[in-house]
C-alpha positions in Angstrom: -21.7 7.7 5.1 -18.6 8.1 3.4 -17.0 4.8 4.7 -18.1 1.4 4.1 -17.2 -1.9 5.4 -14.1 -3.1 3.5 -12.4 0.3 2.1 -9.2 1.4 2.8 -8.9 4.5 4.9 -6.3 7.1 6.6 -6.7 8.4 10.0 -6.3 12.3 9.9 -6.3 12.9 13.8 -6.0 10.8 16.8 -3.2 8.8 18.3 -3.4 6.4 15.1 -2.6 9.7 12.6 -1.3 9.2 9.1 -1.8 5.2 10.0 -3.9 3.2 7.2 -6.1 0.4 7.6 -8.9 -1.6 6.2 -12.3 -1.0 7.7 -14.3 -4.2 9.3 -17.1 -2.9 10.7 -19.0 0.1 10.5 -21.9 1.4 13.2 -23.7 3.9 11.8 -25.7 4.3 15.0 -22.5 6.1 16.8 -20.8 7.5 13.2 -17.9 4.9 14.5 -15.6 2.1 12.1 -13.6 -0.9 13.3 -10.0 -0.2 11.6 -8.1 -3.5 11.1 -5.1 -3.2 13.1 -5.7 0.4 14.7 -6.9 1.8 17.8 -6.2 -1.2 19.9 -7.7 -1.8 23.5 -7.4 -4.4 25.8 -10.3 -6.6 27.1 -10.2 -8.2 30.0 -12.3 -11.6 29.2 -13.8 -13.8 31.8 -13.7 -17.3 31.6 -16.7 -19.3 29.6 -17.1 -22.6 28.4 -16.4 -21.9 24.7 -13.2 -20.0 25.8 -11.9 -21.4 29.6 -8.9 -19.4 30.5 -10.7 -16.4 29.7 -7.5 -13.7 30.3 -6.4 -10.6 28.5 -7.4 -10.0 24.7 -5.7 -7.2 22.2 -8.9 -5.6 20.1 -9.9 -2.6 17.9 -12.0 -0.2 19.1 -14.0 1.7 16.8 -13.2 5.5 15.6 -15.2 8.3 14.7 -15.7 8.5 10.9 -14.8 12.3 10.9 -11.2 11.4 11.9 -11.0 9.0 9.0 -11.0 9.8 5.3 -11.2 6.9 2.3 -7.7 6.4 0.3 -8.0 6.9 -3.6 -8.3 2.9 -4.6 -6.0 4.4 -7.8 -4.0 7.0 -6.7 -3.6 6.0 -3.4 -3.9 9.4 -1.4 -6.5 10.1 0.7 -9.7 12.0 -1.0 -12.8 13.1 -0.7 -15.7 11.7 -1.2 -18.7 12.9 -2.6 -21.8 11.4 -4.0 -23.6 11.8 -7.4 -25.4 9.6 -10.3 -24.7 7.4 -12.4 -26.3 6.6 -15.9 -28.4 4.0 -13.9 -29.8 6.5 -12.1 -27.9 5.5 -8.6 -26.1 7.0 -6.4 -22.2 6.5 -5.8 -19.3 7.8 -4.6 -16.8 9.4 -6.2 -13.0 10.7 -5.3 -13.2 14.5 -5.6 -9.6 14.5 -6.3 -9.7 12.6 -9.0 -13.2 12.7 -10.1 -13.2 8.6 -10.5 -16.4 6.5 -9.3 -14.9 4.5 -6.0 -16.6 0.7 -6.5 -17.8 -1.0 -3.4 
């Protein structure tokens, strides 16, 4: 995947275009991220006894990683990615723009 938890990302299509956000979560079951403050939904919640008015919650939904692309930590455009080795011998990811190595 080209998104991790904790990058900074753009949305390139979608209701939420040209809108950055920090991921939270990432399911790489359904290729979907939780954006911090994007793509929100509302959940009706039923009463429990940890939480007993229950009532009407604002939350993100997750989007599909293809509409989202990772934002330059540096340059602060959106880039990119692509994946090659370091001197260690491990993989990482790299802006293609800029050829720097993306930590994280």
């Amino acid at each position: 995947m080209h998104i991790k938890t904790g990058d900074t990302v753009k949305v390139i299509s979608g209701d939420e275009k040209g809108k950055t956000g920090k991921v939270i979560a990432v399911d790489r079951e359904k290729s979907r991220a939780k954006v911090e403050g994007l793509n929100m939904v509302t959940k009706h919640v039923k009463p429990t006894a940890s939480n007993p008015q229950g009532g009407i919650e604002k939350k993100e939904a997750g989007i599909h990683i293809s509409n989202l692309m990772l934002v330059d930590p540096k340059t602060g455009e959106a880039t990119k990615t692509g994946r090659k080795r370091n001197e260690n011998g491990k993989l990482v990811r790299y802006s293609k723009k800029t050829g720097e190595v993306i930590n994280g």
